[in-house]
C-alpha positions in Angstrom: 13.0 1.9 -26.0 10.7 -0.9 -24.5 11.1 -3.5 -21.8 14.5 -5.5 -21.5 15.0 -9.3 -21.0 16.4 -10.3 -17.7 20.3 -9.7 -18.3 20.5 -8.9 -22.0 20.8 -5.3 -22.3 19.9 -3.3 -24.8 18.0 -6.1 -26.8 14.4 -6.1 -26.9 12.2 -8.3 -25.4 11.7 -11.9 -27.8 9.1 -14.6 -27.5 11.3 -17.7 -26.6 9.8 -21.0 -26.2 6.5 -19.2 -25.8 7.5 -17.3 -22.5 8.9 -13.4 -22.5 11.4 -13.6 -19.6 11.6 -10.2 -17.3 13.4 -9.0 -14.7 11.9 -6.4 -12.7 13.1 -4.1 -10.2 11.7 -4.0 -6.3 12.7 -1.0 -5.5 10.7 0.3 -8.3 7.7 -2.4 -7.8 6.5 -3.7 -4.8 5.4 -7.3 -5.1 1.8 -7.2 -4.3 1.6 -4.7 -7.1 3.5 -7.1 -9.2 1.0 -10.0 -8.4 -2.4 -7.7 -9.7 -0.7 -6.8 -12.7 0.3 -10.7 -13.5 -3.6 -11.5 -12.4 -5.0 -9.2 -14.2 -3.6 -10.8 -17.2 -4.2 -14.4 -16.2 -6.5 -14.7 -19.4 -3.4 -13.6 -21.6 -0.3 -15.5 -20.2 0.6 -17.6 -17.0 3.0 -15.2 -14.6 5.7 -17.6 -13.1 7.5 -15.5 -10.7 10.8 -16.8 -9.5 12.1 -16.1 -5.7 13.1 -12.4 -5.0 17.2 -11.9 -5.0 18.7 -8.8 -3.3 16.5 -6.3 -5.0 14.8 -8.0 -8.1 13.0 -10.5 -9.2 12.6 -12.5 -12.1 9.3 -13.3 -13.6 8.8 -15.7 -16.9 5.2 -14.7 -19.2 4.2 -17.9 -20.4 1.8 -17.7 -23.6 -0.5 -20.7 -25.4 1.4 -22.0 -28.0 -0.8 -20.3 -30.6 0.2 -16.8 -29.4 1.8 -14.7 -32.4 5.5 -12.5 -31.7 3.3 -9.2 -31.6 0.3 -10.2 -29.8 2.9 -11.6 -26.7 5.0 -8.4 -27.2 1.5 -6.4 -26.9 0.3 -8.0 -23.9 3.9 -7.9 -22.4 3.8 -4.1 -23.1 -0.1 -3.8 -21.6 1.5 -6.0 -18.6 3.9 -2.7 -17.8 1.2 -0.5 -17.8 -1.2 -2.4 -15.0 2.0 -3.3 -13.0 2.2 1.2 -12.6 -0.7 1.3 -12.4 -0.8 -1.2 -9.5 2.4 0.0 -8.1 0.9 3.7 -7.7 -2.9 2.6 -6.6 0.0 0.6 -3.9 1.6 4.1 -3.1 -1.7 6.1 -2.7 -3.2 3.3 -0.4 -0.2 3.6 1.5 0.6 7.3 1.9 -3.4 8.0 2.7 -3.7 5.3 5.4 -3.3 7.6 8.1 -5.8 9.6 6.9 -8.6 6.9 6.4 -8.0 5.1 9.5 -8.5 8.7 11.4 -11.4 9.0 9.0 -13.0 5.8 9.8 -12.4 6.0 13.9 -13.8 9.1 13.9 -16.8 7.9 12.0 -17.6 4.8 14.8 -16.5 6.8 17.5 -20.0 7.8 18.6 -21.4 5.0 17.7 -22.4 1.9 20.4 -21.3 -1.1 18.3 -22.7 -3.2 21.6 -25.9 -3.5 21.5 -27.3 -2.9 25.1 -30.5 -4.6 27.2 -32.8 -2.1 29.1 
């Protein structure tokens, strides 16, 4: 079962006007990971994200008007992939932080960052 269009359930996503309109989840995505994805993919579509409400947000893909059905469906479905990807490099970074900011103070702690006259 793929992606679903911003309030039509159970109907699969269709190329409208040349834009593939999604409604994602925050509570599943953070925005910032949302963003990545949608730049990552700046060569295939224009990302037009609308203003978060409650707990979701809307975004519109926007494709040149040359773009077949299948290749917009493709890069729509590619588009899920970096966005988890994003979302867990987003999770990592955030459940290691801790752990790297000990690691880094720890490396400059013996270290005179000033340097001193004789």
């Amino acid at each position: 079962m793929g992606p679903r269009a911003a309030g039509e359930s159970g109907h699969e996503l269709a190329l409208v006007d040349n834009a593939i309109d999604l409604e994602l989840d925050l509570r599943c995505y953070r925005l910032s990971a949302i963003k990545k994805a949608a730049y990552r993919f700046a060569d295939r579509f224009t990302a037009v994200l609308g203003s978060p409400a409650q707990d979701r947000i809307a975004i519109s893909l926007r494709f040149k008007s040359t773009v077949t059905e299948v290749a917009a469906r493709e890069a729509t479905r590619m588009f899920f992939q970096e966005l988890l990807d994003q979302e867990l490099r987003e999770q990592i970074a955030a459940e290691t932080d801790p752990i790297r900011t000990l690691i880094l103070a720890h490396a400059f702690s013996n270290l005179d960052l000033i340097k001193r006259e004789p």
